[in-house]
Each structure stands twice: as C-alpha cells, then as structure tokens.
N, C-alpha and C positions, 0 to 999 in steps of 0.2 A: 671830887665832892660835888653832891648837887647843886649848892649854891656856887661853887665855883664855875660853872658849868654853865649856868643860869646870866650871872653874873659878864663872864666869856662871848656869850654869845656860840658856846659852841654845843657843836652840831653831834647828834651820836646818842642819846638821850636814850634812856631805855627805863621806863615806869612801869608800874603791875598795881590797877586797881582793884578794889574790892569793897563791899556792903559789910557792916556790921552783921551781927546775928540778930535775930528780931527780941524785940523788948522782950516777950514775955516767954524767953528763953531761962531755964534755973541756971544760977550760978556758975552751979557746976557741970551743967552743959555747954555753956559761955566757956569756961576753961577746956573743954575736949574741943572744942572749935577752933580757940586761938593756938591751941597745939599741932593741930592737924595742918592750922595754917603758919606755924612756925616754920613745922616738918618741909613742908612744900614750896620755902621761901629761902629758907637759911641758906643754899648753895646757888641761889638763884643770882646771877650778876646783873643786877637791878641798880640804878640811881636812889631810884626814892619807892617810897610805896604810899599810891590814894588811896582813901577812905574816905568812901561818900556818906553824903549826907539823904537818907532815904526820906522823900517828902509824896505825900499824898496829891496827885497831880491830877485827881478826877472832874475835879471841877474844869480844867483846863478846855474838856472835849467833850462833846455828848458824846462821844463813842464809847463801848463797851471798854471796861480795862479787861482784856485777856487773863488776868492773873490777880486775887484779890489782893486788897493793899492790906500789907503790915508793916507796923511800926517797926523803926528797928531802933537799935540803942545809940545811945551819943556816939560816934565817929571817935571823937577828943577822949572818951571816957576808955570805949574799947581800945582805940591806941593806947593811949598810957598806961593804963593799967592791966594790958592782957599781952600786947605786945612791945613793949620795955628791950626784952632781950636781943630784938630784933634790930643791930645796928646800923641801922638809915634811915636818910630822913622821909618824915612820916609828913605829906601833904593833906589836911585836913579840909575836906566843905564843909560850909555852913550858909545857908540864907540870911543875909545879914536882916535884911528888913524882918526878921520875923523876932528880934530882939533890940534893947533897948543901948543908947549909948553907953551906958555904965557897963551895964553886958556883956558888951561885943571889950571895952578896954577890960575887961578881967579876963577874958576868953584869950584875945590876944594876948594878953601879960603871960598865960597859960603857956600858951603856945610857944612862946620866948622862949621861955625858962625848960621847955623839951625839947626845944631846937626843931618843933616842926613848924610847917609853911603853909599862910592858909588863900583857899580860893572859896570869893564871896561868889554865892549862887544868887541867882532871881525868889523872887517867892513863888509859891506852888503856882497862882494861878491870878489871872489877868484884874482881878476886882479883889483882889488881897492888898487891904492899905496898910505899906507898908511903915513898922514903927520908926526904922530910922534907914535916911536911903542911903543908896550905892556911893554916892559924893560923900557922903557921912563918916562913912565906916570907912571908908579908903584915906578919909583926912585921920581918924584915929586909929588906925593901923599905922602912918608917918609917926606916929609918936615911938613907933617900937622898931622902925625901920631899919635903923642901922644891925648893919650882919643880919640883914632880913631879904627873902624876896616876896613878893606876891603877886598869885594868880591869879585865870579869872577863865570863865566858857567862855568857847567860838563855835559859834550853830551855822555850816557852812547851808543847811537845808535854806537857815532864816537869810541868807544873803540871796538863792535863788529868788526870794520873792519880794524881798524889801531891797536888795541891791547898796543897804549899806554897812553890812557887818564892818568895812576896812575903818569906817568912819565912827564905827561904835567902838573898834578895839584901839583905836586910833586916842579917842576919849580917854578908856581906861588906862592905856600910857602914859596918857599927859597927869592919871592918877596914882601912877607908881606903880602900875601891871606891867612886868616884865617876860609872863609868859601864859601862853594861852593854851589851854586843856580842849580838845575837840570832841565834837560830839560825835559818836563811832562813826566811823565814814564807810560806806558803801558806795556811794556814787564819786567817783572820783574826779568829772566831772564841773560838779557842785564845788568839790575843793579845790581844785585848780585855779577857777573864775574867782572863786574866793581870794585865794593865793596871788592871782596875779593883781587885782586892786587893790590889796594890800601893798603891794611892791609901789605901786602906782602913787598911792596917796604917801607911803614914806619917804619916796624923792621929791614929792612937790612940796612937803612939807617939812623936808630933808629931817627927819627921824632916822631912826636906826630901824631897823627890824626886830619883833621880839623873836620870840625863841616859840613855834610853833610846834606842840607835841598835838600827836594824833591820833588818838585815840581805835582802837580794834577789839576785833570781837567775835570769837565765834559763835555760829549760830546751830544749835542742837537738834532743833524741833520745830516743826512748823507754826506750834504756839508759839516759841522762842520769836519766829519770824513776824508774828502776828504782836504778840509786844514791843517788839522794834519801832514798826508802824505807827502803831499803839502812844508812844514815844514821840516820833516826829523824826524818827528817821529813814530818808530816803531810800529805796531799793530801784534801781532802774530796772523795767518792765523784764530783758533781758535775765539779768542777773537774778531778780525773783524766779523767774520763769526755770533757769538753772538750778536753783535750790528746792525748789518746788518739785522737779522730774527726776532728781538725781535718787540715787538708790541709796546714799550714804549722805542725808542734808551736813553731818556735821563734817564729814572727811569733805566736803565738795565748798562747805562755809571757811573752812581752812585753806584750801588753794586756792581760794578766792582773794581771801584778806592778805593772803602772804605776797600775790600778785598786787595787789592794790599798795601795800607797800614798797614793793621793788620799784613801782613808777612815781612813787611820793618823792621816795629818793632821788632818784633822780632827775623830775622835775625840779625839791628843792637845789639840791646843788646845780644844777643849771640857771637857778634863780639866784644863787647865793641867799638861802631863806635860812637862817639859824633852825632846827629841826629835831625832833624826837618821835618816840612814839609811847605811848601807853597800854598795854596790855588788857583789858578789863576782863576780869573772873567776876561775875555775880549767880553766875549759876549754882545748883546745889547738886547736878549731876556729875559723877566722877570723870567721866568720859570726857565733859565739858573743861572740867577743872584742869585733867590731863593735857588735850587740846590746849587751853590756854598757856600753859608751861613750855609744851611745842612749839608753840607761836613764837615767844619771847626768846627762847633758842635759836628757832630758824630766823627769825630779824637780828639778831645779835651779829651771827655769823654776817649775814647781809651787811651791817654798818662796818664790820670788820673788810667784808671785799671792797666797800667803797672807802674806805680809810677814814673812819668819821670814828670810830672806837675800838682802843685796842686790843 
C-alpha cells in the first residue's frame, strides 16, 4: 500500500500523474475522458495516482506561455466522482493559500473520508497574497493526520540558484511532509546536488530522509519542449540540442528519461535515499499518452532488477 510504503521509508514507488479535463468540458465528455483513462490505468501496476491541480502561472514570467491557459476542473471533484472505480490511492494538489481555513479543513475532511493524500502547491505567482499560508494549512491538515500522509514539491531547478531547497524541504518535515513530488527532471545534475544536501542537512540534523519521488516525462514536440522551459524546467544545453536534431523528439525524449532514471537509481541506493518515481501524462496526444504507459513499464522492470519492487 502507498501509505505503507510512505510511511516504510521504502524505496520502489511507482506513480502516474495526470491533469483534469478542462472546465468547460460537457459532462459527458468528462465521462468519455475518465473512461479512456480508466482503460489505460486499470492493469497498470501503479502505487497511487496524481491529479494536478491546473493553475494559471502567467503572471509568474513575462515570457510568452507556448500554450494558452485553460481552466481545468477540481482535481478532488474529478477523482471522486469520475474515478471511484479506480482502486488506489488518489494524491490530490491543491494551492493551499488560494483558499481559506475553513476551506482547506473541509477539503481535507474530504480527502479523509476517500482515503486520498494531499500535496499543498505554492500560489500561481510571486505577488499573489496568499489567504492562508503553507504553516497554516500543514497545522490543519495534523488535525486529520493520523492514517494520513502528506506531500509537498521539490524544484531541484530552484536549489541550482538559491542553494536551499535541502533547508526548505527540511521545514516542510519538521511540518509533517513525508514525501516529496519532483518537478520533472531533465538535468540530472541539478538533482543530484540537490540530493546530496539533502543527505547533508538530514545527518547534521540527524532527520530521516523523506521518500523522494521523481517525477518524468516525455517530451512530444518541440512546443512540448518549449513549455517545459516555459515552466521552469531545466534542459542542459546538450540534452536540448539532442531533442531538438533528433528525427523521432518523442522516441529520443523516452531514452533519455529512461536513462535519467536508471542513474537516479542508482545514485539513490548508493545514497541510501528512500525513492520513487512518477510518471506524468498531461498530454492529449496518443502517441504521448502511449509513451508514457512505456515509461512506467520499462521503470517498473528497472526497480524490479535493482530489488526495490517486486
């Protein structure tokens, strides 16, 4: 089970995240969507399954968004009531500051009573005053704690340049974060440094290690590449340049990530780093969505040779 798992400390973790359908989707095209993604899940040997919380991030950058923004529907709304059937647990975001105390405790109450796990996001953007903050919502989330775990993002980009994700995720522990959701890694790099001050700051402060999952992703299309960016996430000059020249970006975005994982691994186990990984599907191309089913297969087998899932 994933809280058991969670809870363990152990290593092996295999997640598949996904986007809602957009708001102003009809109903009942909302049900052909949750079916297709039933179809494509139900044999899948998966922990849990994310459901992001889609937020409007444009104020964040003057830069062009590659891809206009649409709403999409509650995360919590389309899990419960579109994927029910679907037996495992369901990891919910939400931005906590963008709702009120009372709020966030009925939301969590929610959450409880479906047995899914939730991970508080930041708000969209840097001048967004937030209703109730991160300290906030992680003390009223302890209210529902018990047979609970909760998550939270690690932006190994934002440790390149501020140098202290170890001491931010470090915080969220000391608030009852048990495990940390990555933001898709391409430079692997960036996650190692990451990885090793983590290790650094948990023995000087003798903690435990949380449970790092880490997030993947293939990449379709050169706009795909361009919304990554877009995002805030790293591509080293290299690796772009390979995606960019390659005649196949998505078959060549796949042996990339798959290689990016085989060294997670085993850097983490050389670190002894509790560890997983998450799959993310947000695309709407088939080929993409297939690719990403491939991923989670060929990682599976991978945590299977290094003896972490069996």
């Amino acid at each position: 089970m994933f809280l058991d798992k969670i809870n363990t400390k152990s290593s092996g973790l295999l997640l598949y995240g996904i986007t809602p359908p957009k708001s102003e989707t009809p109903p009942e095209k909302v049900s052909i969507i949750a079916e297709k993604t039933l179809a494509r899940l139900i044999d899948l040997d998966i922990d849990a399954l994310i459901i992001y919380d889609v937020q409007d991030e444009s104020t964040r950058t003057t830069e062009e968004r590659p891809f206009p923004f649409l709403a999409a529907l509650d995360p919590f709304d389309f899990a419960s009531q579109y994927l029910s059937s679907l037996q495992i647990p369901k990891i919910i975001y939400r931005p906590a500051g963008k709702f009120s105390k009372e709020e966030l405790r009925q939301w969590i109450g929610h959450l409880k009573h479906n047995s899914f796990y939730p991970v508080f996001v930041g708000v969209p953007s840097p001048d967004f005053k937030p209703i109730t903050s991160l300290p906030e919502a992680y003390e009223i989330w302890r209210e529902f704690s018990e047979e609970s775990v909760i998550g939270a993002v690690t932006i190994p980009e934002r440790h390149a340049v501020l140098k202290d994700e170890d001491q931010r995720m470090l915080d969220k522990m000391n608030h009852g974060v048990s495990f940390f959701v990555s933001q898709c890694v391409f430079d692997l790099d960036y996650a190692k440094q990451m990885l090793i001050d983590l290790v650094k700051t948990c023995e000087s402060t003798k903690r435990e290690l949380p449970t790092v999952i880490f997030t993947i992703t293939a990449c379709g299309s050169k706009k795909t590449l361009q919304f990554m960016e877009w995002l805030g996430i790293h591509l080293p000059v290299a690796v772009k340049e390979n995606l960019l020249n390659s005649e196949n970006i998505l078959a060549e975005s796949v042996t990339l990530v798959l290689q990016i994982a085989k060294e997670l691994i085993d850097f983490c186990k050389t670190n002894q780093i509790p560890f997983g990984f998450n799959i993310e599907s947000v695309a709407i191309r088939k080929e993409e969505i297939e690719a990403s089913i491939d991923i989670v297969n060929q990682i599976k087998v991978m945590l299977q040779e290094n003896g972490v899932r069996a």
